[in-house]
C-alpha positions in Angstrom: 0.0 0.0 0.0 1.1 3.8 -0.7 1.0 4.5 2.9 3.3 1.8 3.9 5.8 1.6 1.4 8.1 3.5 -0.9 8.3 7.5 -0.8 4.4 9.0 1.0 2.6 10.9 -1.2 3.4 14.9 -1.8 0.0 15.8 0.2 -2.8 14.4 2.6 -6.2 14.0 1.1 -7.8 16.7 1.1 -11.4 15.1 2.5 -11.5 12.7 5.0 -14.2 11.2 2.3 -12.4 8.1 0.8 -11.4 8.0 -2.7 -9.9 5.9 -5.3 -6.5 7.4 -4.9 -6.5 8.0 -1.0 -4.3 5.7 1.2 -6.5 3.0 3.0 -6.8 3.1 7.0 -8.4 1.3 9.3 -10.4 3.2 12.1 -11.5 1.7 15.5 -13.5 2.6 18.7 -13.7 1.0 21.8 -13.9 1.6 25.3 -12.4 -1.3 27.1 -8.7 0.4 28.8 -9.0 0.1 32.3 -7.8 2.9 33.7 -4.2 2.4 35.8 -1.0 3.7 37.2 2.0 3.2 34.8 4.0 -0.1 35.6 0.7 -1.7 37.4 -0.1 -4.5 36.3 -2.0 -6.2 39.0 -4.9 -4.6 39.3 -3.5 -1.7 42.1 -2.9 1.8 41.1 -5.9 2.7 39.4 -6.3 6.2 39.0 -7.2 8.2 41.8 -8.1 4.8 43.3 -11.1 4.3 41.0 -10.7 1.7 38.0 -12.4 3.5 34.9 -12.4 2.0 31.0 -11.0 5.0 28.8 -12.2 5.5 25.4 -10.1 5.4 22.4 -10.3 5.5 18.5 -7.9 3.9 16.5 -6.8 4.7 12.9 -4.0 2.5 11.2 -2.9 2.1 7.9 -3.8 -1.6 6.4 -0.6 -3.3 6.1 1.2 -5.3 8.7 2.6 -3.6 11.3 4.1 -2.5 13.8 3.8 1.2 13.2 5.3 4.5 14.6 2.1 5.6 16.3 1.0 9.3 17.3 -1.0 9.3 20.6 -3.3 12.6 20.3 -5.3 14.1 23.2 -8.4 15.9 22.7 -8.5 19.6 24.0 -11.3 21.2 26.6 -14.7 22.6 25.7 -14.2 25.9 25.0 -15.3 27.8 28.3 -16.5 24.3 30.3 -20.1 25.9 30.4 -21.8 22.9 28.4 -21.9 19.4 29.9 -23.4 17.9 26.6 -20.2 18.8 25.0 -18.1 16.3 27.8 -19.4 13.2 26.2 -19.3 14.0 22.4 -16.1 11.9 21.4 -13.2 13.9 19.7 -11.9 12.0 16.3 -9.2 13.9 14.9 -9.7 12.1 11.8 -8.4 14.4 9.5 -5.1 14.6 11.6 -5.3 10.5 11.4 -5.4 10.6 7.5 -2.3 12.6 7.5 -0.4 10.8 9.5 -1.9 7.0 8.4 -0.9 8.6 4.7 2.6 8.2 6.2 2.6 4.8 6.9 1.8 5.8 11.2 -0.8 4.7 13.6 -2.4 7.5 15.5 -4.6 7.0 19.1 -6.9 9.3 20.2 -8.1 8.5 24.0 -10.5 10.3 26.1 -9.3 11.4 29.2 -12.0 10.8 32.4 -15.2 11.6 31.6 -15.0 13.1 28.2 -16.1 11.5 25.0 -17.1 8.5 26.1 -14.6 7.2 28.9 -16.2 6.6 32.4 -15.5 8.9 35.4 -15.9 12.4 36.4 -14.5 15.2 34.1 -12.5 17.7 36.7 -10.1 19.7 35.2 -10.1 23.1 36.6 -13.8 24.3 37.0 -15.0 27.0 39.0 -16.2 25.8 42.5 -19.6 26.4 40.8 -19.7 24.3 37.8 -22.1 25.8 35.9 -19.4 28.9 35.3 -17.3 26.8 33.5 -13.1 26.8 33.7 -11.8 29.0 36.0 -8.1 30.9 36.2 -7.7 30.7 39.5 -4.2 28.8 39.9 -5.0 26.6 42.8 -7.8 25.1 40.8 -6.9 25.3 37.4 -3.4 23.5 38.3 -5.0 21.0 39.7 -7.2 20.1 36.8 -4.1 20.0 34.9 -2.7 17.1 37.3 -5.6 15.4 37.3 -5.5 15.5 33.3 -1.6 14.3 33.2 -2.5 11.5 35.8 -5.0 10.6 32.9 -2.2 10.2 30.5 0.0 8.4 32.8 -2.5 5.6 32.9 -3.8 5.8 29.6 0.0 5.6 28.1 0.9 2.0 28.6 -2.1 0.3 27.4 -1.5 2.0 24.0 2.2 1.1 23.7 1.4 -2.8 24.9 -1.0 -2.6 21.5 0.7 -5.0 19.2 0.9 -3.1 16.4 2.6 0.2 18.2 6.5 0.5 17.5 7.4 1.5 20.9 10.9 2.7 19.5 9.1 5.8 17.4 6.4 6.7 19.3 5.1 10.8 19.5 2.4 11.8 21.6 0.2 15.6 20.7 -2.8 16.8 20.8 -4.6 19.5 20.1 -5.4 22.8 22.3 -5.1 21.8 26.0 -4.3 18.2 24.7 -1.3 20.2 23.2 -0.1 21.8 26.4 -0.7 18.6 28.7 1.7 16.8 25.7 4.2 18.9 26.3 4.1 18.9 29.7 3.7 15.2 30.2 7.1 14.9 27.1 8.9 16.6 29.9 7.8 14.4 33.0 8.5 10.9 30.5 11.0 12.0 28.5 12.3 8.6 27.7 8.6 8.1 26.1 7.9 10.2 23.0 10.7 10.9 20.1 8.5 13.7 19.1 5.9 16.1 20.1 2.8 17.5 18.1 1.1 20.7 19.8 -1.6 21.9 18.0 -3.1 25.9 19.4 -2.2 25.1 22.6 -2.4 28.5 24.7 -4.1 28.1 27.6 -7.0 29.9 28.3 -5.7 33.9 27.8 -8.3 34.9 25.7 -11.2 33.1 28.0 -11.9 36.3 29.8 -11.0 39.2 27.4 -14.1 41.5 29.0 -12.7 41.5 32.1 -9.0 42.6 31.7 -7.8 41.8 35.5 -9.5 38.4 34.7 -7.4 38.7 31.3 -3.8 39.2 33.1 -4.0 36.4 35.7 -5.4 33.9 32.4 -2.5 35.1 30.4 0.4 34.7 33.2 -1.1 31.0 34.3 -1.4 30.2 30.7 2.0 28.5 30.2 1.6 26.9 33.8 -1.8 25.0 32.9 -0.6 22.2 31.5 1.8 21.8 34.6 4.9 23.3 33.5 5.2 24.8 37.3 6.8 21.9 38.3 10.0 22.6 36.2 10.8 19.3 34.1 9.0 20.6 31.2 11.5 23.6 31.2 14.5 21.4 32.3 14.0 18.8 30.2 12.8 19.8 26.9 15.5 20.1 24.2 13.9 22.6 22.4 10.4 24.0 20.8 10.4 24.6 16.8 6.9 26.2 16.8 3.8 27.2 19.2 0.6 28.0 17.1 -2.7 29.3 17.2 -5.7 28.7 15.3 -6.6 30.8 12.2 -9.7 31.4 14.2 -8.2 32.3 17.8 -8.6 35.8 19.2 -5.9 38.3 19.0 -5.6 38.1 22.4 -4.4 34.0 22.3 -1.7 35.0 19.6 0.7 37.1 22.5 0.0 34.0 25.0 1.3 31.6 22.5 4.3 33.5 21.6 4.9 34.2 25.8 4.2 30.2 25.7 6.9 29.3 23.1 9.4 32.3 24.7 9.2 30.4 28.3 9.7 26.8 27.1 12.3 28.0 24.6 14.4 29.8 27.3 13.9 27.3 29.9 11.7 29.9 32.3 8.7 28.1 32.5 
């Protein structure tokens, strides 16, 4: 198959609809990944002492394997104000084809309570939920442990998949899925060869009306994803780019740049 073998194609398809000359994938749900600790494999370590099953979708090219493979986390829900956004699964499928054109497998699990996966979803809401995401630090750190103790557990089940090569393995994602990447890189940095971060700013332009509200978003942006604790700045070799959508606010464009700036120079 083109995506397997010989030189990949000049360009991804340009429509996740299939078509005679598109590379062939084969695309999988299923929520069956109990949730546990890294190295437990006994039962004990579950996370936060509760055993959850994780959703995940699957997209692999249809060849033998095994396959680099991309593990992508899904980003928040814009403000956190809508609970009926929680359970709609995220399928980056268009980030799949790209990558499956290439001859890679790419993962795409939900962290707890999001898209599918059992559990409660807690990262970082205001003490009333209803409100949404907050910027206060004590909270909105916490949220961001709780989301990278999500990826601890959810990491070795995907790398025991037979068809994973665990020796080219990258893991991304896409807003705070970005962020929590880069920050979990630097806590396993023995793990990914590569990282993909996708508009991953924080939450600077979440409260442009207030501008007090604005400042404290903007300074905890590069923290969120748990860069506080240091590695991330220690341990990180270096950052080629930090983006924002086409469609962010002009506010989110300064916070990626104060982003890339901190990582780059080892401040964050």
């Amino acid at each position: 198959m083109a995506s397997c073998v010989g030189s990949p194609p000049a360009a991804p398809p340009r429509s996740p609809r299939a078509t005679k000359s598109a590379p062939r994938f084969h695309r999988s749900a299923r929520r069956d990944v109990s949730g546990r600790g890294a190295g437990a494999g006994d039962g004990a370590g579950h996370i936060d002492g509760e055993t959850v099953k994780l959703a995940t979708i699957t997209y692999k090219p249809e060849c033998p394997g095994p396959f680099p493979t991309l593990i992508f986390h899904h980003g928040s829900t814009g403000r956190g104000t809508e609970p009926v956004l929680f359970g709609r699964p995220y399928d980056p499928r268009i980030q799949a084809q790209w990558f499956t054109a290439r001859g890679w497998a790419v993962v795409a699990p939900s962290r707890r309570g999001r898209g599918g996966s059992e559990g409660l979803y807690d990262e970082g809401f205001a003490p009333d939920r209803s409100r949404g995401y907050t910027c206060e630090a004590a909270l909105s750190l916490a949220g961001a442990d709780r989301a990278l103790r999500d990826l601890d557990a959810i990491t070795p089940p995907m790398l025991a998949q037979s068809f994973v090569d665990r020796s080219r393995i990258a893991v991304g994602g896409q807003s705070r899925g970005g962020i929590l990447s880069v920050a979990w890189s630097g806590r396993q940095p023995a793990v990914p060869r590569a990282v993909v971060n996708l508009s991953a700013v924080g939450r600077a332009h979440a409260a442009r009306p207030q501008p007090a509200s604005t400042r404290r978003c903007s300074s905890a942006a590069p923290r969120m994803g748990g860069c506080r604790s240091g590695s991330m700045a220690t341990r990180i070799r270096f950052m080629r780019w930090s983006t924002a959508a086409p469609t962010s606010p002009p506010s989110s464009k300064p916070a990626a740049k104060a982003l890339f700036t901190l990582i780059r120079h080892r401040k964050a």
